[in-house]
C-alpha positions in Angstrom: -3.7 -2.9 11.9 -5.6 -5.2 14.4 -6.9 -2.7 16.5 -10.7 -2.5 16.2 -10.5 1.4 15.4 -7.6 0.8 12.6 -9.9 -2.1 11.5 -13.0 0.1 11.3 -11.5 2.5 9.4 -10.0 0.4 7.0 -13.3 -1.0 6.0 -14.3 2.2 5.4 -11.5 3.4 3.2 -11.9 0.3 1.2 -15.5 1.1 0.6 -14.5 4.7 -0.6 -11.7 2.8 -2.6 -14.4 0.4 -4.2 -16.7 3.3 -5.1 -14.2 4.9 -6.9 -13.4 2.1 -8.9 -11.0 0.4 -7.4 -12.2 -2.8 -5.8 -11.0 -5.2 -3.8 -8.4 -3.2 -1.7 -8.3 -3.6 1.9 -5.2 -2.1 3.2 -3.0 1.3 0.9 -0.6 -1.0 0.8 -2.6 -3.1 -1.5 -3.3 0.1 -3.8 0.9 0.8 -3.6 1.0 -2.8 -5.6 -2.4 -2.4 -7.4 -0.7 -0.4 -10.4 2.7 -1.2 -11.6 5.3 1.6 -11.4 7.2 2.5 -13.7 10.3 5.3 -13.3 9.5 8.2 -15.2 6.2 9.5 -15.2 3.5 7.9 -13.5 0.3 6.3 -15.5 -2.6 7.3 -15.7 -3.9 4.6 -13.6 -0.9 4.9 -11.1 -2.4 8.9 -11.1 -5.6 7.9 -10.7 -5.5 5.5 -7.8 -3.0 7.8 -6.0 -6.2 10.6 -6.0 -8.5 7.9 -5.3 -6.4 6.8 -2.2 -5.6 10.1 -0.9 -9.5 11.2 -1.1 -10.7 8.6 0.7 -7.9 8.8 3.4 -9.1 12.1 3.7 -13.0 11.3 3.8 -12.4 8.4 6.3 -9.6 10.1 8.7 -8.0 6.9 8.4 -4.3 8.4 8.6 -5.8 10.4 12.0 -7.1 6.9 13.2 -4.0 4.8 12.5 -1.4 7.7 13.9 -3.8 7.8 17.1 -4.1 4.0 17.9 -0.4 3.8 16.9 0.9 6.5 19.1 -1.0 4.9 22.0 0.2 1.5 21.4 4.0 2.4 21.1 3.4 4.9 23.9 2.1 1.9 26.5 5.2 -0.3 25.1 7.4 2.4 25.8 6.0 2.5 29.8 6.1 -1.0 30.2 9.3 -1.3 29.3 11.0 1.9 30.4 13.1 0.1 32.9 15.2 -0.9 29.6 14.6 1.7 27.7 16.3 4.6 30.7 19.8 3.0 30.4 20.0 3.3 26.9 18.5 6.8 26.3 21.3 8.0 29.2 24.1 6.1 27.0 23.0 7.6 24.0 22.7 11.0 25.8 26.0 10.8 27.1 27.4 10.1 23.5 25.8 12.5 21.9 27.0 14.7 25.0 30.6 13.4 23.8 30.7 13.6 20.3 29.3 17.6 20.5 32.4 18.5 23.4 34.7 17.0 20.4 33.4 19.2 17.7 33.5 22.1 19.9 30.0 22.5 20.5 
């Protein structure tokens, strides 16, 4: 959520958020707790800012933003740390390996 692109984006979908209404929401997770739910059928309000949200996620590209910066992050943490990360995917491999000879697979 620190990356300047995440950041930018954010701002904007905040400014969507606040000219729909709903002010002072700078992250979806502070519209998730905006609104309080109820099980059952959702409020009004809870419908409302769920629209709200989704339009300006939509209008902003915010979930297209935040997928990209994360899939780049996780995907240099990965590299830089593959020399830990090989022996574990060839145990798992080998388990899963196992477990499908034993069911017959």
């Amino acid at each position: 959520m620190r990356l300047p692109a995440v950041t930018k984006a954010l701002a904007e979908w905040s400014q969507c958020m606040d000219g729909k209404g709903h002010k002072g929401l700078t992250t979806p997770f502070d519209a998730a707790n905006r609104v309080p739910h109820v099980v059952g059928r959702p409020s009004p309000e809870e419908i409302a800012i769920a629209v709200a949200e989704v339009d300006c996620k939509q209008q902003t590209g915010l979930v297209d933003v935040w997928f990209k910066e994360e899939s780049r992050l996780q995907t240099a943490l990965v590299a830089q740390h593959l020399g830990r990360l090989d022996p574990i995917r060839s145990r798992n491999g080998a388990a899963v390996h196992a477990a499908g000879t034993r069911a017959g697979h």
